[in-house]
N, C-alpha and C positions, 0 to 999 in steps of 0.2 A: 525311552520306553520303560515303563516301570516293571521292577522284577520281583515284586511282592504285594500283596493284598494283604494286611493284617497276617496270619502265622503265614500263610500259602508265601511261600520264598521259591524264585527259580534258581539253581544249583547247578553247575553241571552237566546240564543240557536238559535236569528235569526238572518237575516241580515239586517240592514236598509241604508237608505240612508241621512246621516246627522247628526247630534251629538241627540244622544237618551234622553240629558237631555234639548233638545230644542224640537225646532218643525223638526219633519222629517217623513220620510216616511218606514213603515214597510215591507218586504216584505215576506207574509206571504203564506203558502199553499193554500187557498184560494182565493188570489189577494194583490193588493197591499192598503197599509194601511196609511194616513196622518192623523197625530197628532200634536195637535199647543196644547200648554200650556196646556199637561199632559190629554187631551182629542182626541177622535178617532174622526175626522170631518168628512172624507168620504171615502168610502172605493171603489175599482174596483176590479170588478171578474177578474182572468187571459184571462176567455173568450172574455172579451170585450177590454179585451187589443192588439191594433193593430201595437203600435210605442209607444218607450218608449226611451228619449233622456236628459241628464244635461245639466245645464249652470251652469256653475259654474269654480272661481277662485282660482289658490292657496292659497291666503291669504284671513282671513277674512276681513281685510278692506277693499280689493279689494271691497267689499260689500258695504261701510258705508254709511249715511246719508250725510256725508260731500263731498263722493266722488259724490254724486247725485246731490251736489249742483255746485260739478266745471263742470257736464255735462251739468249744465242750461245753469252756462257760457258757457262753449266753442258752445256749438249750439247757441246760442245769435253771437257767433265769426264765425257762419259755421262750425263749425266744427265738423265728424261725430262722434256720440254720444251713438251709439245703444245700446250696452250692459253698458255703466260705468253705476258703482256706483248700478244695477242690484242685489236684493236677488238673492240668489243661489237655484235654481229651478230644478225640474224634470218636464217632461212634458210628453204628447204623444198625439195620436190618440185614440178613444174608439170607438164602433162599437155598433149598436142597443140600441139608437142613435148613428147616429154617430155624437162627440163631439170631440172638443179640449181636455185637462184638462189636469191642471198645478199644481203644489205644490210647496212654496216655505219650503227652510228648514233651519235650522240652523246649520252655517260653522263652523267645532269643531276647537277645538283651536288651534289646530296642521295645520299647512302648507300643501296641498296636492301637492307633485311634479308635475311637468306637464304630464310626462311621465306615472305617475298612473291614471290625468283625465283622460287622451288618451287612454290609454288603461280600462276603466272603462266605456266609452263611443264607443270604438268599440266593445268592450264584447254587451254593452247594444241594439248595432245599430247589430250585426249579432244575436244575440237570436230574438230581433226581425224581421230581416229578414228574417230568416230560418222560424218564426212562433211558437218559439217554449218560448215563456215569461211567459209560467206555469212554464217552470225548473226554473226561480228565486225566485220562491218559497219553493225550496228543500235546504235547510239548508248544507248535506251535500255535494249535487253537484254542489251547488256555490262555497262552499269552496274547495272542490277539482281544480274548473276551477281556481279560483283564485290562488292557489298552483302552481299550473300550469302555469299559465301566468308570477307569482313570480319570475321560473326559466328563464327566457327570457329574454334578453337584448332586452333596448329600442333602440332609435334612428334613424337617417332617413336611416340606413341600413338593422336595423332591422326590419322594418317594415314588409315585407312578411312573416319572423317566426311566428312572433307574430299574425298575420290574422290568421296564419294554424293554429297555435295551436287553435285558438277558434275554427276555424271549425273542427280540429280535439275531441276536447272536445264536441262539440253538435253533433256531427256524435258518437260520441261514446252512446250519450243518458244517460238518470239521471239512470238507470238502472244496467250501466257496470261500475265498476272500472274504473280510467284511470293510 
């Protein structure tokens, strides 16, 4: 049974999003959980959670300090800039207030294929669509969907499978087997 999706790593008995001996984010039954240097800094209820979205690269240098510096340069050259050289982040929506709020994490050592951000980030972009980002809180029905998703081939033909089967996993609900 695989125990990661690109960042999403199971740990512990949970799921996080990041390498668990860095800064990253928990996700717990309660809400979700960000922790920088072995401390819990801020927590969100599921309630408040309205959109929940990565940025994030396969490689960790895609990250680095150095890559932030050739973005100064090339916008110095025009040239567009947006995400280089960018920690690897989750973010969303929050509701009552309603707020931004972002987390950066730490990129584990391992490479994440493109094809697991992708699919790690439409996992994340239809739970939240449907309304339903308390289930990534349930330990074992992310890991089921993830199972799930495992068996799918990626690529730009694959793509339609791979949509149903999310919808097919959150239409089944954290309740049913899939």
């Amino acid at each position: 049974m695989p125990d990661r999706l690109g960042p999403l790593a199971f740990t512990d008995g949970e799921w996080v999003i990041g390498d668990p001996a860095g800064d990253h984010v928990r996700l717990r039954g309660d809400g979700l959980s960000h922790w920088v240097g072995g401390v819990e800094t801020q927590q969100i209820p599921w309630a408040r959670v309205m959109d929940i979205a990565l940025d994030v690269q396969p490689h960790r240098r895609d990250h680095s300090k150095r890559l932030r510096k050739v973005a100064v340069i090339l916008s110095w050259l025009g040239q567009p800039t947006e995400h280089v050289g960018l920690p690897a982040s989750v973010g969303g929506l929050a509701r009552c207030p309603y707020e931004e709020w972002s987390a950066d994490f730490t990129h584990h050592a391992y490479r994440y294929p493109r094809r697991e951000i992708t699919a790690a980030c439409k996992l994340l972009d239809e739970v939240a669509t449907s309304g339903r980002v308390a289930h990534l809180g349930d330990p074992e029905w992310l890991t089921a969907v993830i199972h799930k998703l495992s068996g799918h081939r990626y690529g730009s033909r694959a793509r339609f499978p791979r949509k149903r089967a999310i919808r097919e996993v959150l239409e089944a609900g954290p309740d049913r087997r899939l």
